[in-house]
C-alpha positions as CSV (number, residue, x, y, z in Angstrom):
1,X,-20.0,-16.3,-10.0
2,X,-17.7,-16.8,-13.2
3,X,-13.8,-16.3,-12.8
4,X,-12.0,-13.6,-15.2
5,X,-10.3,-15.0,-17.8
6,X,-6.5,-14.5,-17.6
7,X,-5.0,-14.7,-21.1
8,X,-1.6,-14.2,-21.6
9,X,-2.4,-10.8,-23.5
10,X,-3.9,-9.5,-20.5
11,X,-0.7,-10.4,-18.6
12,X,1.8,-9.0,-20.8
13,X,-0.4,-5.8,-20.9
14,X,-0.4,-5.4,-17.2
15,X,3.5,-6.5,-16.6
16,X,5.0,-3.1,-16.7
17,X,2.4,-2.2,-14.1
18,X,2.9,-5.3,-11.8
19,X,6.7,-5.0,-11.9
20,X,6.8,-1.7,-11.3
21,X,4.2,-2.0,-8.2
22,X,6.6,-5.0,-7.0
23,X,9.2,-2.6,-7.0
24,X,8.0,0.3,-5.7
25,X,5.8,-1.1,-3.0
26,X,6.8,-4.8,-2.3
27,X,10.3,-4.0,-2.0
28,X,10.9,-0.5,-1.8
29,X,8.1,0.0,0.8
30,X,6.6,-3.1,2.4
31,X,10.0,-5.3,2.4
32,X,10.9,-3.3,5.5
33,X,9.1,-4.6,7.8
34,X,9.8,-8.5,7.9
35,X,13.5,-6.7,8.3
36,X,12.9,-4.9,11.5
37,X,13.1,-8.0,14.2
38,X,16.6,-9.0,12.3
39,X,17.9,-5.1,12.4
40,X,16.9,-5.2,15.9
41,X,18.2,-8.4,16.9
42,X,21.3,-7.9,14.8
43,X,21.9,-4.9,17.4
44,X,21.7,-2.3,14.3
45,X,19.0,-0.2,15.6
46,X,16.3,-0.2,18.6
47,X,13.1,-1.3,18.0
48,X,11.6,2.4,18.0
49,X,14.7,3.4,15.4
50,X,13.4,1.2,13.3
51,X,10.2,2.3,13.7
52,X,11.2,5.6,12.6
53,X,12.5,4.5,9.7
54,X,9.3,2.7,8.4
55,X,7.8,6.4,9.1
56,X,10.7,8.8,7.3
57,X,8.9,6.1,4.0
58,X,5.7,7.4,4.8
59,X,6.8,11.1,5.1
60,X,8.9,10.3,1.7
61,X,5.0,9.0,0.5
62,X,3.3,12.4,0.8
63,X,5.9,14.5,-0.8
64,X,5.9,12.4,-4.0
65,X,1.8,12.3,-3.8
66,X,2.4,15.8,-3.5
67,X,4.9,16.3,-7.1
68,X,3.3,12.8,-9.0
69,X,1.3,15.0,-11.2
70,X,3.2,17.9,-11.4
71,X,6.6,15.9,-12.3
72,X,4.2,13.4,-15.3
73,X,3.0,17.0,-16.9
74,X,6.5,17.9,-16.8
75,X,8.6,15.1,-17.9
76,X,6.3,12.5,-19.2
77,X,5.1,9.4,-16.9
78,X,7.0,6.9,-18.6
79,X,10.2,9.2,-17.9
80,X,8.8,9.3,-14.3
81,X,7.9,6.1,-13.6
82,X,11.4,4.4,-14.9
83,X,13.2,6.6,-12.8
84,X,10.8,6.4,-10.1
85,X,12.1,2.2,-10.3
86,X,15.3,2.8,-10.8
87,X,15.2,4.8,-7.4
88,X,13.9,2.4,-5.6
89,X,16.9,-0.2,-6.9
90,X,19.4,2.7,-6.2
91,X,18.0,3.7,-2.8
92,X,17.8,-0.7,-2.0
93,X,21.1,-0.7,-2.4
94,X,22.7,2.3,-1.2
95,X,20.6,1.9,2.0
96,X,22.4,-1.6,3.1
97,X,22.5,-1.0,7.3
98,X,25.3,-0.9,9.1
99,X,26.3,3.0,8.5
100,X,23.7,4.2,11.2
101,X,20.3,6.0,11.3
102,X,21.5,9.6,9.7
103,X,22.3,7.5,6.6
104,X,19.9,5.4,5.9
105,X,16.2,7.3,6.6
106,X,17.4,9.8,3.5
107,X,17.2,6.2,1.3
108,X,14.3,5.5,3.0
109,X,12.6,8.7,2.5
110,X,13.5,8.5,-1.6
111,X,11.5,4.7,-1.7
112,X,8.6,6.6,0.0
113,X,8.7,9.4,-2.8
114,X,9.2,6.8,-5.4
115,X,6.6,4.4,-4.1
116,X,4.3,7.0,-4.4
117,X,5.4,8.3,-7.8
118,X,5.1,4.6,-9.3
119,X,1.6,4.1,-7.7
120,X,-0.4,7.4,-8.7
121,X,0.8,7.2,-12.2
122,X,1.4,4.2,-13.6
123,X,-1.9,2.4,-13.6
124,X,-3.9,4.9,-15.1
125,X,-0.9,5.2,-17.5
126,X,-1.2,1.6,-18.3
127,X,-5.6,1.4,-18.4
128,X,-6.0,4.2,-20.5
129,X,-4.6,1.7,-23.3
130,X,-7.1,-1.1,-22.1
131,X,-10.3,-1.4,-23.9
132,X,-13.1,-0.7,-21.0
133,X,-14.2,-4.2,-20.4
134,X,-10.7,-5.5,-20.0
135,X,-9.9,-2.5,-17.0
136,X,-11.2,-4.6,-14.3
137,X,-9.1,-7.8,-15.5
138,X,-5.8,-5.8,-16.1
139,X,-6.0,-3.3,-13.5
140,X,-6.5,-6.5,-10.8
141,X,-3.5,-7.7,-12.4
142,X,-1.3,-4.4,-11.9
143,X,-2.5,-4.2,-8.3
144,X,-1.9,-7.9,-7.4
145,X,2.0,-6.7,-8.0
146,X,2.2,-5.1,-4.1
147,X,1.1,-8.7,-2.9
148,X,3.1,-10.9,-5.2
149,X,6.1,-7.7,-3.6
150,X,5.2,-8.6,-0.2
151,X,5.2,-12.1,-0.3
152,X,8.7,-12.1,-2.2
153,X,9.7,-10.1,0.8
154,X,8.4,-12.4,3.1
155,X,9.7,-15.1,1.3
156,X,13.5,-13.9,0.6
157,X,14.2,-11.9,3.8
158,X,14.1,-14.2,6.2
159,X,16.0,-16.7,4.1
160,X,18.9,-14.3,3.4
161,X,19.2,-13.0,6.9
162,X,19.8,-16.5,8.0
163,X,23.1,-15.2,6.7
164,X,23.1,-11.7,7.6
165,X,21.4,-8.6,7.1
166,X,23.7,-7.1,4.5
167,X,23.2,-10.4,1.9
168,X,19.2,-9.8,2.4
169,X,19.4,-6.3,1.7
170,X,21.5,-7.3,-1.9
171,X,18.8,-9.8,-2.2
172,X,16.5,-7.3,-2.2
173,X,18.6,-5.3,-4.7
174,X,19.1,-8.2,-7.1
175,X,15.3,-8.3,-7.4
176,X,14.9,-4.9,-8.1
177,X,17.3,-4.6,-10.9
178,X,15.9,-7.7,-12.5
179,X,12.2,-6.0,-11.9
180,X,13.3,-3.1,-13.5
181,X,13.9,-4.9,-16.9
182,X,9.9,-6.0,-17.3
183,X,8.7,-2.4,-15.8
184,X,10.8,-0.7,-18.3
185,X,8.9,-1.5,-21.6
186,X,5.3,-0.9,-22.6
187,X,5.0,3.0,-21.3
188,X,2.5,5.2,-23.8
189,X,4.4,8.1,-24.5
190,X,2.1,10.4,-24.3
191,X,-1.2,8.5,-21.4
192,X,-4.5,9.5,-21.6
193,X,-5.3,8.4,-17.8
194,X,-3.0,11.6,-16.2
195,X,-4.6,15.4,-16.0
196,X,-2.6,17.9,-15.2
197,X,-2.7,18.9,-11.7
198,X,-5.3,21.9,-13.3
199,X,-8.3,19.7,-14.1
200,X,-12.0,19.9,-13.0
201,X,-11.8,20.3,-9.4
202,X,-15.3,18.2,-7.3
203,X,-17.4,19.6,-5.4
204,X,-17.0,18.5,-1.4
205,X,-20.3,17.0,-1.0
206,X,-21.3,15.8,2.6
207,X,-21.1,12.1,0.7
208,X,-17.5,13.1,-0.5
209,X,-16.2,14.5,2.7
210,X,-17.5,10.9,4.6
211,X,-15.6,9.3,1.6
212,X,-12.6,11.6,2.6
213,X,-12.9,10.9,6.1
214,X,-13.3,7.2,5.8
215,X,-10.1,7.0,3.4
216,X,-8.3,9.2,6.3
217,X,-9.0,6.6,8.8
218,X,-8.0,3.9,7.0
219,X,-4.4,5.7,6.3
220,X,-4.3,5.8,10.0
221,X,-6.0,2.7,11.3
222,X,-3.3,0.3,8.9
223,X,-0.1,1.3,10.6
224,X,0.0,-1.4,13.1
225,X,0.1,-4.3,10.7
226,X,2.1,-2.4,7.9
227,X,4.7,-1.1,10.5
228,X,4.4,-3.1,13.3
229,X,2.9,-6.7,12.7
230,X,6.1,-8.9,11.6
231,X,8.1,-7.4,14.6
232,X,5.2,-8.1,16.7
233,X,5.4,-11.7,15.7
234,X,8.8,-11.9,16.0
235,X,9.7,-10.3,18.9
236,X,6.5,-9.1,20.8
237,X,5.3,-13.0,20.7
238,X,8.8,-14.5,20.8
239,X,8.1,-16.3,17.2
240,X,11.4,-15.2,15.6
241,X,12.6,-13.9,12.8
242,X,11.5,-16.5,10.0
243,X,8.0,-17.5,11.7
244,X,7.6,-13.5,11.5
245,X,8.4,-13.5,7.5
246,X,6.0,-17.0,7.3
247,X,3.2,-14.4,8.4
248,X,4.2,-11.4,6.0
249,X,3.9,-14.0,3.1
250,X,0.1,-14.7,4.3
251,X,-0.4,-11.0,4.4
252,X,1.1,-10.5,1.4
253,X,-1.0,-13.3,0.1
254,X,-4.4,-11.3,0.9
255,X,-3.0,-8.6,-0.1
256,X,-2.7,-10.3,-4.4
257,X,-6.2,-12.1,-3.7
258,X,-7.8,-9.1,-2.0
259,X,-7.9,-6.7,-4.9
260,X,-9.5,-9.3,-7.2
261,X,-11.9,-10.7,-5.2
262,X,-12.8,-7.3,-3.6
263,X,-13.6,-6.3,-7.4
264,X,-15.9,-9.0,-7.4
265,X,-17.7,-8.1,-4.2
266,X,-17.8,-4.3,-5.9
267,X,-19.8,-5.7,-8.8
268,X,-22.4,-7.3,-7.0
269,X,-23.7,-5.0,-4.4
270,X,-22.0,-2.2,-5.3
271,X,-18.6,-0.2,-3.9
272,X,-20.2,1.9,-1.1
273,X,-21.4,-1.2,0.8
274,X,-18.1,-3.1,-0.2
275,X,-16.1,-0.2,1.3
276,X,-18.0,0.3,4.4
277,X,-18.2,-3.9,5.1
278,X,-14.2,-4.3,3.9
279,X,-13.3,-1.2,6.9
280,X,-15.4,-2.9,9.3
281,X,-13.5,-6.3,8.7
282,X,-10.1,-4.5,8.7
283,X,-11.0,-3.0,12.1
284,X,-11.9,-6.2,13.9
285,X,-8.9,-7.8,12.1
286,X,-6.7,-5.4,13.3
287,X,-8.2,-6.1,17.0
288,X,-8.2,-9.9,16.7
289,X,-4.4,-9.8,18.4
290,X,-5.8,-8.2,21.1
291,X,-8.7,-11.3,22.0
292,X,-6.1,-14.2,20.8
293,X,-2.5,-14.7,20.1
294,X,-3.3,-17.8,18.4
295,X,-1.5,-18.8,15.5
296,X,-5.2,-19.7,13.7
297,X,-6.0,-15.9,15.0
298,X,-2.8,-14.6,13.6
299,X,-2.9,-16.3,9.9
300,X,-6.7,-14.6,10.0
301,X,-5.6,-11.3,10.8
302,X,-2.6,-11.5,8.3
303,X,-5.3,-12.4,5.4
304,X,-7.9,-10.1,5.7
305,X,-5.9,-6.9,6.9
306,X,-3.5,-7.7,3.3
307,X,-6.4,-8.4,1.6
308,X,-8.1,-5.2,2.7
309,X,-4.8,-3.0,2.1
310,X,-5.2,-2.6,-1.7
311,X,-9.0,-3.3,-1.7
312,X,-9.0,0.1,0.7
313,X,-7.8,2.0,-2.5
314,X,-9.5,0.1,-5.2
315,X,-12.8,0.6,-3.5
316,X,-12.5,4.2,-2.5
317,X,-11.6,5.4,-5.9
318,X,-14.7,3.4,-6.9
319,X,-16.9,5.5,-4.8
320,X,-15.5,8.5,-6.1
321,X,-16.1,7.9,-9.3
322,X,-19.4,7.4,-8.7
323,X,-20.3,10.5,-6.3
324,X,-18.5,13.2,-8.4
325,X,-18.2,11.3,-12.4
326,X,-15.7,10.6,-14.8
327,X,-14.8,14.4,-15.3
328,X,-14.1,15.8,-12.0
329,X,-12.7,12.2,-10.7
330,X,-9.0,12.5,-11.2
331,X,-8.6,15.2,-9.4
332,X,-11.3,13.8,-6.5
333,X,-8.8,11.3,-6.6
334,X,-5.6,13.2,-6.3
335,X,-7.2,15.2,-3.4
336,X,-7.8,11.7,-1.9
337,X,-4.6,10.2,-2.3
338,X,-3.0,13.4,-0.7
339,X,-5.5,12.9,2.3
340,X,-4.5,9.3,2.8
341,X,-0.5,10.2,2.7
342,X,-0.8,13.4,5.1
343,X,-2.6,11.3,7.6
344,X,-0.6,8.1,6.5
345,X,2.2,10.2,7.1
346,X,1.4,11.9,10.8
347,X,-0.1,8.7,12.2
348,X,3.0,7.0,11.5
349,X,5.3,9.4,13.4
350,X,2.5,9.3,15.9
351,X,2.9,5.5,16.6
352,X,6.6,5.8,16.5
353,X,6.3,7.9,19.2
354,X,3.8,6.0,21.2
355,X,5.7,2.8,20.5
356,X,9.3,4.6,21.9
357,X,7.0,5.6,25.0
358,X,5.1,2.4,25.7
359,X,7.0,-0.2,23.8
360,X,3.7,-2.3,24.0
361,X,1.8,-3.7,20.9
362,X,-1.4,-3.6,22.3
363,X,-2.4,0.2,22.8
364,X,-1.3,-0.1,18.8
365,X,-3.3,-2.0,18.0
366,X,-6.4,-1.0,19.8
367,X,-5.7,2.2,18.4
368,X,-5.7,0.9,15.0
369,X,-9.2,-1.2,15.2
370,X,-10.2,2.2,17.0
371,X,-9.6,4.1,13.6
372,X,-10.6,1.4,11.3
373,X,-14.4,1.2,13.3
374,X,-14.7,5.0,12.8
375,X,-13.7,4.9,9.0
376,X,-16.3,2.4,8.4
377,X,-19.0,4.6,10.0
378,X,-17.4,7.4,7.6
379,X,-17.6,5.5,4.7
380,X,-21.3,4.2,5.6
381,X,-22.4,7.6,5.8
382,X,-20.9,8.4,2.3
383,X,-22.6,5.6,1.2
384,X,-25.9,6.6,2.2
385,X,-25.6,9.5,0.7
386,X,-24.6,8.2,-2.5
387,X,-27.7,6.2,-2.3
388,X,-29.9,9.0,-1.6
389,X,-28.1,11.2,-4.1
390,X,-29.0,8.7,-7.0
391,X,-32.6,8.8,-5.8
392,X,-32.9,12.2,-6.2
């Protein structure tokens, strides 16, 4: 198996993307949850408050999947996407704790709607420029920028907070603002990769509805490790703070790799199999804290749940694509993406609750695997179908 080549055209084509998926996702989503053991042991909030902050971001999530299309027909994606980033940086910084719950879940709410904003659009903004052959190449580069996000998260949060929480939250800031520069330029004005919100509509084959289902799961089944794993390693397992953020850097490390090397496994034996195999490792990833506490067992499940994070959306809008075709598959995928939120959305307030009522990590992440095993049965029945749908 050859490696892509990487020139540096292909990286200055995909930086608007990456930054803005740094920004959007790295910081303004995933960099929450290294700082939940500090807010907690800082004496800001209770561990289930911030819980419920994590989960007002995925509320904030659906209701920009929800306008994303609607807003770029509107006002333009490059419009939307700048001020999607500039968001993000506004709501980092205006959401520095200490002023209570009441204030901050609003700012988190806004990095939910932006995150989603900056993820449905700018991609496909940025690909429909790319020649076809070079789509796989750039668009592993634009998705690697919600790993390379996470692991500067890992990396500077539990740094800063050696200090206090306030100077990792600036951090934070400072990053965004200097992130915003790169994911400024290089917009098309007018993209050729966003439909209006009144395209070609698929049609809900049985193979579509298991894709659907499968995708739904996995919005569910990924909440313990995206919500709940650095506070679990930090408190739950008495690591601390800093051994917590070492672990958020290895997921965030799967979760650059995971995208590329998921492509890969696409390629060779196709993105139905990959889909349902990827789900199935997720699940038993996701359950591997409940067999061993091991570190060796921990820097496993940090690797292939990251890695499987961004693959999980990669892959299923690969299957789309395939089941319903390049004209209906923009809005397959919108209807997709608003699946994943809505559920993405309710299972997070529904493991905030179960986490205020239990405070345990384990029913979590049983749970989780729980969701993940039934998502890969989904997807492997949308896959068969696939199969039996090109044989016909």
């Amino acid at each position: 198996m050859t490696a892509p080549t990487l020139s540096p055209s292909a990286f200055r084509q995909a930086l608007p993307g990456t930054a803005a998926l740094i920004v959007g996702h790295g910081i303004g989503r995933f960099a929450f949850a290294p700082l939940i053991p500090a807010l907690v042991a800082a004496g800001l909030f209770t561990g289930p408050q911030a819980v419920w902050l994590s989960a007002a971001n995925l509320i904030g999530y659906f209701i920009g999947a929800l306008m994303a299309l609607r807003l770029a027909d509107r006002f333009g994606v490059r419009f939307v996407v700048r001020a999607s980033v500039g968001a993000v940086v506004l709501a980092t910084l205006a959401g520095i704790p200490g002023w209570g719950l009441e204030w901050l879940a609003p700012w988190r709410l806004l990095t939910g709607v932006s995150g989603a904003l900056i993820l449905i659009l700018a991609p496909p903004a940025l690909l429909s420029q790319v020649p076809t052959p070079r789509r796989g190449t750039i668009g592993g580069l634009v998705f690697c920028g919600i790993g390379v996000g996470i692991i500067c998260a890992g990396t500077l949060v539990p740094w800063l907070a050696r200090i206090d929480i306030v100077t990792a939250w600036l951090g934070l800031t400072v990053l965004a603002l200097l992130l915003w520069i790169p994911a400024w330029h290089g917009w098309p004005k007018t993209p050729q990769g966003i439909a209006p919100p009144s395209g070609p509509g698929p049609r809900w084959t049985l193979p579509l509805i298991g894709l659907a289902a499968a995708y739904a799961g996995d919005a569910m089944g990924f909440i313990p490790h995206t919500v709940f794993w650095v506070d679990y390693i930090a408190r739950g397992l008495g690591h601390g703070v800093s051994v917590g953020g070492y672990f958020w850097v290895l997921f965030g490390v799967g979760a650059a790799l995971g995208v590329l090397l998921l492509g890969r496994l696409a390629d060779k034996i196709g993105f139905g199999a990959a889909l349902t195999l990827m789900l199935l490792a997720k699940a038993l990833a996701v359950a591997l804290p409940l067999v061993s506490s091991s570190i060796p067992a921990l820097v496993m499940s940090s690797l292939i749940v990251g890695a499987a994070t961004p693959g999980a959306a990669m892959l299923t809008s690969g299957v789309a694509l395939e089941l319903v075709g390049v004209e209906a598959h923009r809005a397959a995928w919108r209807k997709l993406t608003l699946i994943f939120s809505a559920f993405q959305a309710l299972a997070g307030q529904g493991f905030a609750f179960l986490f205020a009522a239990t405070q345990t990590y384990d029913l979590i992440f049983a749970l989780g695997a729980g969701l993940l095993a039934l998502s890969s049965g989904a997807a492997a029945l949308a896959w068969r179908g696939q199969r039996l749908h090109k044989k016909n």
